[in-house]
ROMAR-119635 format. One line per 8 residues: number of its first residue (from 0); their letters; for each residue x, y, z of N, C-alpha, C. Coordinates in Angstrom, 1 decimal, decimal comma. Example, Ala and Ser with C-alpha at 12.3 -4.5 7.8 and 13.67 -1.06 7.14 Angstrom:
2
0> AS> 13,2:-5,7:7,8:12,3:-4,5:7,8:13,2:-3,3:7,8  12,8:-2,2:7,1:13,7:-1,1:7,1:12,9:0,0:7,9
END
This chain:
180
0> XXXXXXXX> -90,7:5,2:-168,6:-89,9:4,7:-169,7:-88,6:5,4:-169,8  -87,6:4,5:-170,1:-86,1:5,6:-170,1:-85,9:6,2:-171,7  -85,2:7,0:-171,4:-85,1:8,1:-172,3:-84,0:7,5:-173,4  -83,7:7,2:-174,2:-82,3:6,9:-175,4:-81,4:7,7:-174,6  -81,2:8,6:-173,9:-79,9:9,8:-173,6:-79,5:8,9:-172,3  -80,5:8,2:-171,4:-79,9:7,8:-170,3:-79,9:5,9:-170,4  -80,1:5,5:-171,7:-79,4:4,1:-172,2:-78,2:4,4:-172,6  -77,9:5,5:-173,4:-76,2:5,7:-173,9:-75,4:5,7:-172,8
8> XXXXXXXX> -76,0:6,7:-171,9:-74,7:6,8:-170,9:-74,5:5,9:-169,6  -75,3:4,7:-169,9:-74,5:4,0:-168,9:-73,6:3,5:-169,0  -72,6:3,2:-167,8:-71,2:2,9:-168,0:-71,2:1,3:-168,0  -70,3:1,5:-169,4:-70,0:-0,2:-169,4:-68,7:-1,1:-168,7  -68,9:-1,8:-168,0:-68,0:-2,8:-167,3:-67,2:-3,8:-168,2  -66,2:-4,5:-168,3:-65,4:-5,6:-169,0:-64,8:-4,8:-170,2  -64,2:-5,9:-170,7:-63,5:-5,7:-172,1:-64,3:-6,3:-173,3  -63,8:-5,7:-174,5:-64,3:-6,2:-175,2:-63,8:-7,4:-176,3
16> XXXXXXXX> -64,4:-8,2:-176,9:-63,5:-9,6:-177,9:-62,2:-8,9:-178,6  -62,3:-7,9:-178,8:-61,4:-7,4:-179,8:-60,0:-6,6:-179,1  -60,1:-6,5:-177,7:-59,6:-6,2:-177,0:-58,5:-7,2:-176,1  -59,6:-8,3:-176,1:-59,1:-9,1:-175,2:-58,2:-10,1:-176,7  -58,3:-9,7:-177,2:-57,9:-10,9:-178,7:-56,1:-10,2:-178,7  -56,4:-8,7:-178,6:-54,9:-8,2:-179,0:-53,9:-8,8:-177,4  -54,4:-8,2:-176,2:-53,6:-8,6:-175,4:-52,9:-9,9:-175,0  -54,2:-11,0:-175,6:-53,7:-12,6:-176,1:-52,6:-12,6:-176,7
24> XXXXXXXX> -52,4:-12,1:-178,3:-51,7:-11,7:-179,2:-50,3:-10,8:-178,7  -50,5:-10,1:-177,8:-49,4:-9,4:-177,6:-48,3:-10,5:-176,5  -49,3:-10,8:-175,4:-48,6:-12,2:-174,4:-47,9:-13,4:-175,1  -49,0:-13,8:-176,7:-48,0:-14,5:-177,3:-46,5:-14,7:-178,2  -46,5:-13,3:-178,0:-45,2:-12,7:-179,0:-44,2:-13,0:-177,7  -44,6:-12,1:-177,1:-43,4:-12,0:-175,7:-42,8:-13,1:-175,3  -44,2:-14,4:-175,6:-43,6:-15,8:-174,8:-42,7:-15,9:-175,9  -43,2:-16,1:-177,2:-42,1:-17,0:-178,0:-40,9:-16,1:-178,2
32> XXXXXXXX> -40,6:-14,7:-177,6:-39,2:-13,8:-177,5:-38,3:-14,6:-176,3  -39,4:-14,9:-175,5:-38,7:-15,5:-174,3:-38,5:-17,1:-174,6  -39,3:-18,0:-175,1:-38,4:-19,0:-175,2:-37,3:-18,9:-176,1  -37,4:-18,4:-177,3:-36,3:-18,4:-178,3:-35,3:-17,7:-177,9  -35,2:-16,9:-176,9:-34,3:-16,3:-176,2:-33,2:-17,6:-175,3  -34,4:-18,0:-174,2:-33,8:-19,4:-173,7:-33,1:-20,5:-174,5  -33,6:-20,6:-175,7:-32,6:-21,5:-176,6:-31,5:-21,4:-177,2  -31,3:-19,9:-177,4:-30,7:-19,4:-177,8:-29,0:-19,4:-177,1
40> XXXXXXXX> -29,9:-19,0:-175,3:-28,9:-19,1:-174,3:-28,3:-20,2:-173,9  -28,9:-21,6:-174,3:-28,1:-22,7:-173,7:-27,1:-23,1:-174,9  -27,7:-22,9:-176,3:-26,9:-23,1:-177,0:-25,3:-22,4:-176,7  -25,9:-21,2:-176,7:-24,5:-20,5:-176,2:-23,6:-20,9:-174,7  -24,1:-21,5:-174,1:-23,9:-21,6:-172,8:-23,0:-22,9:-173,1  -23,9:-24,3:-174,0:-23,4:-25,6:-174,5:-21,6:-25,2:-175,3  -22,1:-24,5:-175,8:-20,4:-24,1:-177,1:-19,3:-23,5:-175,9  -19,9:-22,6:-175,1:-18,6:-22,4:-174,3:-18,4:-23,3:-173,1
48> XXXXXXXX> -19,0:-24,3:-172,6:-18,4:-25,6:-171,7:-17,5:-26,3:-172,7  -18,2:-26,3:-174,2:-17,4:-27,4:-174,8:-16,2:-26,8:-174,9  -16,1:-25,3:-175,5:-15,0:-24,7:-175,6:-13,7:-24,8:-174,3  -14,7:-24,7:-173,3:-13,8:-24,6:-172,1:-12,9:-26,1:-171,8  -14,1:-27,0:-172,3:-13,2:-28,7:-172,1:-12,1:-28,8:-173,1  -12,5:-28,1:-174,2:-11,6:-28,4:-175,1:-9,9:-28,1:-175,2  -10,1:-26,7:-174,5:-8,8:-26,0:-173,9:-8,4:-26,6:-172,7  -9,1:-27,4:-171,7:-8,6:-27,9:-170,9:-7,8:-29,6:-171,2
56> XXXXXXXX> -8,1:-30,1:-172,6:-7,7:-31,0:-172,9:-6,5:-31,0:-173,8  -6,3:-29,6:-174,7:-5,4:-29,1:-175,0:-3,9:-29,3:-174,4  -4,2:-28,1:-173,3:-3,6:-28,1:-172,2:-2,9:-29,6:-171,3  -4,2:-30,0:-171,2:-3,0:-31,5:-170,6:-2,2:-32,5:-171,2  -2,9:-32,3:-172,8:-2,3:-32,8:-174,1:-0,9:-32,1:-173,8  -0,4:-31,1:-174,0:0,6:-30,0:-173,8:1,7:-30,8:-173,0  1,0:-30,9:-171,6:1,5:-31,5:-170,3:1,9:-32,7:-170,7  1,0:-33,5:-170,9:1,6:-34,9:-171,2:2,7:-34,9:-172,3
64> XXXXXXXX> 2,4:-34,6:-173,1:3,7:-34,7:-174,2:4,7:-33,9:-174,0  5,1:-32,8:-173,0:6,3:-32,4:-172,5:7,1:-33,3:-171,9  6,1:-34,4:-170,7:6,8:-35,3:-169,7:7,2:-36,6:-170,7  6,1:-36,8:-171,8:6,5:-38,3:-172,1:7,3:-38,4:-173,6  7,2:-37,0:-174,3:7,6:-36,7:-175,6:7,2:-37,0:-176,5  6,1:-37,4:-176,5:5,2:-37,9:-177,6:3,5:-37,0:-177,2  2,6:-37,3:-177,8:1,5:-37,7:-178,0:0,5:-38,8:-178,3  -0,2:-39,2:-177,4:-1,0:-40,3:-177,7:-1,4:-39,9:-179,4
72> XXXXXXXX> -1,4:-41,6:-179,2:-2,2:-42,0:-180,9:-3,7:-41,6:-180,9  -4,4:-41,1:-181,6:-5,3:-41,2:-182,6:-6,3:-41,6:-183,5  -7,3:-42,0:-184,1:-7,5:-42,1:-185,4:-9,0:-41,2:-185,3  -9,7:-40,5:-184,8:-10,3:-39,6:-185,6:-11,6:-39,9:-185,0  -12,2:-41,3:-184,7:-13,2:-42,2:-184,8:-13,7:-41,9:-183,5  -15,3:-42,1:-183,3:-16,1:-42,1:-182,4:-15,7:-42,3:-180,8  -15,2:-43,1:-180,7:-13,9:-43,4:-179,3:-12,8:-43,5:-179,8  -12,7:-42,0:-180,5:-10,6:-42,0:-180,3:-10,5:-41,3:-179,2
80> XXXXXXXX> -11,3:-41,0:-178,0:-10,9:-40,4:-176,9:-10,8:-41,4:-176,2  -11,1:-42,7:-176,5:-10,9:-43,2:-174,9:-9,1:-43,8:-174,3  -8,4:-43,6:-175,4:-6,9:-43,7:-175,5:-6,7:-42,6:-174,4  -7,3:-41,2:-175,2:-6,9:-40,0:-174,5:-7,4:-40,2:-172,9  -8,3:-40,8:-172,8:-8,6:-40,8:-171,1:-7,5:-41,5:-170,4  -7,4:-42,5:-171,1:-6,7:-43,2:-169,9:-5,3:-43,1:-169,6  -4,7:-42,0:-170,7:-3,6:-41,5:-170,7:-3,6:-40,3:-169,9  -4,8:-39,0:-169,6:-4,7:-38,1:-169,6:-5,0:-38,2:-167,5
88> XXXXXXXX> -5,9:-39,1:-167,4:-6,5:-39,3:-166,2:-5,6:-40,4:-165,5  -4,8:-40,6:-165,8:-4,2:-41,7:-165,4:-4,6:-42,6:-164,9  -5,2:-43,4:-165,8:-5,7:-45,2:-165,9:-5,7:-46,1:-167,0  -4,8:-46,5:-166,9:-4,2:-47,3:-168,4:-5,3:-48,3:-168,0  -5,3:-48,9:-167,3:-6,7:-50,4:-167,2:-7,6:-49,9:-168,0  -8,2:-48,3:-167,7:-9,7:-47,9:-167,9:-10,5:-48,3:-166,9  -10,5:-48,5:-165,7:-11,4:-49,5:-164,8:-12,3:-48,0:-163,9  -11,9:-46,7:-164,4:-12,0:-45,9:-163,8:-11,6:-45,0:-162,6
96> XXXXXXXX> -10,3:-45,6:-162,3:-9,6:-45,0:-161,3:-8,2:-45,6:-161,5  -7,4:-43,7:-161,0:-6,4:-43,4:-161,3:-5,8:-44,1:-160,8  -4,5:-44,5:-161,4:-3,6:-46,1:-160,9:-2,3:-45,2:-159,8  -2,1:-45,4:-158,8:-0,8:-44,9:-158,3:0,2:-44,8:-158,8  1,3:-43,5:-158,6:2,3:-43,8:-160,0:1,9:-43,3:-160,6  1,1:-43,2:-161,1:0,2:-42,4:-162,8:-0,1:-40,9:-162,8  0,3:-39,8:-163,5:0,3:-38,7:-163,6:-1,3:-38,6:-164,0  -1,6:-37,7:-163,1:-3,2:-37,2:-163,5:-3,1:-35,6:-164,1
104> XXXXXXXX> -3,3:-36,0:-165,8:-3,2:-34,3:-166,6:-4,7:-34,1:-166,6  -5,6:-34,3:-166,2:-6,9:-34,1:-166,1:-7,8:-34,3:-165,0  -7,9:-34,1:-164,1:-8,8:-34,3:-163,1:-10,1:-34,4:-163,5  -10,5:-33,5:-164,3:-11,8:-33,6:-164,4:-12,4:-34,3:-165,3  -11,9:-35,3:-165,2:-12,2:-36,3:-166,3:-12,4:-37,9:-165,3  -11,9:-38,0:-164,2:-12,9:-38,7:-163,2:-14,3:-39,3:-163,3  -14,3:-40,2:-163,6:-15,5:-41,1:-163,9:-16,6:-40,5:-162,5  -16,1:-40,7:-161,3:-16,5:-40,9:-160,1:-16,9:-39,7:-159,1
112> XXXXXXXX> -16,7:-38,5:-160,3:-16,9:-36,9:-159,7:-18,7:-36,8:-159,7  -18,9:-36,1:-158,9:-20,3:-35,8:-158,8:-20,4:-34,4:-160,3  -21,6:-35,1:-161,1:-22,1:-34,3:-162,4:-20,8:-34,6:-163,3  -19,7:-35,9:-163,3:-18,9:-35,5:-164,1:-19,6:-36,7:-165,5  -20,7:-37,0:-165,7:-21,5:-38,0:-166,4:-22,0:-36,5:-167,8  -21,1:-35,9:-167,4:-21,4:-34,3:-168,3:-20,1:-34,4:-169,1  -19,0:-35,0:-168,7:-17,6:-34,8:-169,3:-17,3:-36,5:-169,5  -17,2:-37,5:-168,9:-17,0:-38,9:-169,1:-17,8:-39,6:-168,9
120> XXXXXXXX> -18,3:-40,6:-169,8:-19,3:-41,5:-170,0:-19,3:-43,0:-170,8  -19,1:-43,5:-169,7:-18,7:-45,1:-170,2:-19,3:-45,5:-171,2  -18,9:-46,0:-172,1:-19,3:-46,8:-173,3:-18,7:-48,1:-173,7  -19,6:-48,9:-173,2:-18,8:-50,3:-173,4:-17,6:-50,6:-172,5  -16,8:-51,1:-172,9:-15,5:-51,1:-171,8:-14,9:-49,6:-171,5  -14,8:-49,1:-172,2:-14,7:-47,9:-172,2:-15,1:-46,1:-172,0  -14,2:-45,6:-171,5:-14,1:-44,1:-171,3:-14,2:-43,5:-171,9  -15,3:-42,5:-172,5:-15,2:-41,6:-173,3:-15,3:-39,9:-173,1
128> XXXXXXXX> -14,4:-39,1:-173,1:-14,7:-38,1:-173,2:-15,8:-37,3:-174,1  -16,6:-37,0:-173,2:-18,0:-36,2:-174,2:-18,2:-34,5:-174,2  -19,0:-34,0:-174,7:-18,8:-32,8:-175,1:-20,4:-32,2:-174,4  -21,0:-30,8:-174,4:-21,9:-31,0:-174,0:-23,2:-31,0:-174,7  -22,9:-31,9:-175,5:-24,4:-32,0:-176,2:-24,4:-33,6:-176,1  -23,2:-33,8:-175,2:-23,7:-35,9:-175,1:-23,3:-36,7:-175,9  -22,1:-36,2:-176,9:-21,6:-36,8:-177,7:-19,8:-37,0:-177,9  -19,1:-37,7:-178,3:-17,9:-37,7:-178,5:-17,0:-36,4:-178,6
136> XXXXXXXX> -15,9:-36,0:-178,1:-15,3:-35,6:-179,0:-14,0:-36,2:-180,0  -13,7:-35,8:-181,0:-12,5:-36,6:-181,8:-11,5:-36,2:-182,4  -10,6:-37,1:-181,6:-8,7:-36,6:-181,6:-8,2:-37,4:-182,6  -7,2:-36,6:-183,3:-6,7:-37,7:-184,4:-5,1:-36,8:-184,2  -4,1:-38,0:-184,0:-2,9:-38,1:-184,2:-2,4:-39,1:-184,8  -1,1:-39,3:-185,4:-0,6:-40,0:-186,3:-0,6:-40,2:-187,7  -1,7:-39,7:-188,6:-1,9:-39,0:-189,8:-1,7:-38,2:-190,4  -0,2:-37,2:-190,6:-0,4:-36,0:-191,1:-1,2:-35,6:-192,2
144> XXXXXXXX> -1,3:-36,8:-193,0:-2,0:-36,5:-194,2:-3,4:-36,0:-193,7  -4,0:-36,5:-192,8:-5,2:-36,3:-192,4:-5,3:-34,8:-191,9  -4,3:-34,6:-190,8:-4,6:-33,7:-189,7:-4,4:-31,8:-190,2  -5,0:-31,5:-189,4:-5,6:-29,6:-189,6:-4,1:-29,3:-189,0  -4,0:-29,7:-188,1:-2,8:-29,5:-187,5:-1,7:-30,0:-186,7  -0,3:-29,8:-187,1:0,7:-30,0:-186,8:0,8:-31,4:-185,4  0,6:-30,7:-184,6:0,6:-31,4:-183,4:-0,6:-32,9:-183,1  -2,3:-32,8:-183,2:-3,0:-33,3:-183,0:-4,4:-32,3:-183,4
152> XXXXXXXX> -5,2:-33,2:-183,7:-6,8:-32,0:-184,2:-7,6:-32,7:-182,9  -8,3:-32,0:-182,6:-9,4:-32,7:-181,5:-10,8:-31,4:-181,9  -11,6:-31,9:-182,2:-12,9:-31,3:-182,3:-14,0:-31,4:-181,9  -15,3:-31,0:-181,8:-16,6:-31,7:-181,3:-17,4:-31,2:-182,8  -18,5:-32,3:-182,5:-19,2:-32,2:-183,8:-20,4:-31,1:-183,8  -20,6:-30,3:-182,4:-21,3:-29,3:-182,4:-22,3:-29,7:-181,9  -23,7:-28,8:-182,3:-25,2:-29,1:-182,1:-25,8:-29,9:-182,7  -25,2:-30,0:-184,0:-26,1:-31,0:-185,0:-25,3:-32,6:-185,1
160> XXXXXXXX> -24,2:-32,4:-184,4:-23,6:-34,1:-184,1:-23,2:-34,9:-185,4  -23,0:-33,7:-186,8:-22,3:-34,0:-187,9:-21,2:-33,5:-188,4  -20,5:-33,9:-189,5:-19,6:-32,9:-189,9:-18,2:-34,2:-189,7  -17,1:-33,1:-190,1:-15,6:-34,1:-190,3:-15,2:-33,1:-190,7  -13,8:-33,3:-190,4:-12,5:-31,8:-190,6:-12,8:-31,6:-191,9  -12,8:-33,0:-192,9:-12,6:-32,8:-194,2:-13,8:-32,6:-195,0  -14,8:-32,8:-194,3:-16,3:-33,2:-194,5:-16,6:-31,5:-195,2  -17,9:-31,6:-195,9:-18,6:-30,3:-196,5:-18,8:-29,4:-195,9
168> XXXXXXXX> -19,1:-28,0:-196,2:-18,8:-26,7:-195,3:-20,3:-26,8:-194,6  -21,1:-26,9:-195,4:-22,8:-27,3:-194,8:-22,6:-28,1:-193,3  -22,0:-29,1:-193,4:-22,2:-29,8:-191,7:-21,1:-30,3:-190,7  -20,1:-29,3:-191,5:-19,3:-28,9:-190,6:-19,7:-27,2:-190,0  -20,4:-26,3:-190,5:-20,6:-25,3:-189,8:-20,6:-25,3:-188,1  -21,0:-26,0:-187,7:-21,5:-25,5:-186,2:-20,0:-26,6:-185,2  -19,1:-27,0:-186,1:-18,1:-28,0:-185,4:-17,2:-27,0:-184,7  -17,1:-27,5:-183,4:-15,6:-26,6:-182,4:-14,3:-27,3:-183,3
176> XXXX> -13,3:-26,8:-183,3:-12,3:-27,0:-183,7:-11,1:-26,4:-183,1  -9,7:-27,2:-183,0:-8,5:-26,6:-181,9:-8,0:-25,9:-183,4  -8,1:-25,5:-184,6:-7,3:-25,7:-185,7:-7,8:-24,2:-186,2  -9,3:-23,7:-185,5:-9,7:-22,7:-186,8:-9,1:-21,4:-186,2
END
């Protein structure tokens, strides 16, 4: 018969429930550090493409209205870029390609670019410049009463795809703006 002294000391193999429960618990922290991390990063990643379009549209705004002395018109609205395309890309048709003759202040605005379904995206007859959450952005000239600023406002509505220059501080928070 075995003795109690040589049942205690045998060695035990595996883990135990209470063991195996924390390491579960610890793997699940880490993952949700790491997804919320990743969401974190595209957001950030999304605001500075948008940022980057936005100064590039600036810029040819700039261009254009040096050569022609004006600024395209405006009004604020869901396709008020598509004026700006066909001005900026040079295609007054809109048919998607640059007409000969026609100053191109944007290249990257090409319907016909490979991945450029990230920056222009047909809507109806029309061209629209989009932002990178998939949505409009919107230029308003000819209103001073309206506009943030002097020249022309152009903004994106952000992540949450709400908001207005003049709109509440609540859903306008997360809007890009050429003005702030």
């Amino acid at each position: 018969m075995k003795q109690p002294s040589q049942i205690r000391s045998r060695i035990r193999s595996g883990f135990t429930l209470m063991e195996l429960m924390v390491v579960i618990a610890i793997i699940l922290v880490l993952a949700t550090m790491v997804i919320s991390g990743v969401g974190w990063y595209k957001r950030k990643a999304a605001v500075g493409k948008t940022q980057v379009m936005m100064a590039s549209i600036e810029r040819a705004l700039e261009e254009y209205s040096s050569d022609s002395g004006v600024y395209p018109a405006g009004d604020g609205s869901k396709g008020s870029t598509a004026d700006l395309y066909k001005v900026l890309y040079g295609d007054p048709d809109g048919d998607g390609k640059s007409n000969s003759g026609e100053t191109v202040y944007l290249s990257l605005l090409d319907p016909n670019l490979t991945g450029s379904k990230l920056t222009v995206e047909k809507v109806g007859t029309d061209y629209i410049i989009m932002d990178a959450w998939f949505e409009p952005f919107r230029y308003l000239r000819g209103n001073p009463a309206a506009q943030m600023n002097p020249d022309f406002d152009l903004w994106s509505l952000g992540v949450d795809g709400k908001g207005h220059p003049n709109g509440d501080a609540k859903s306008k928070q997360d809007d890009l703006t050429n003005w702030k």
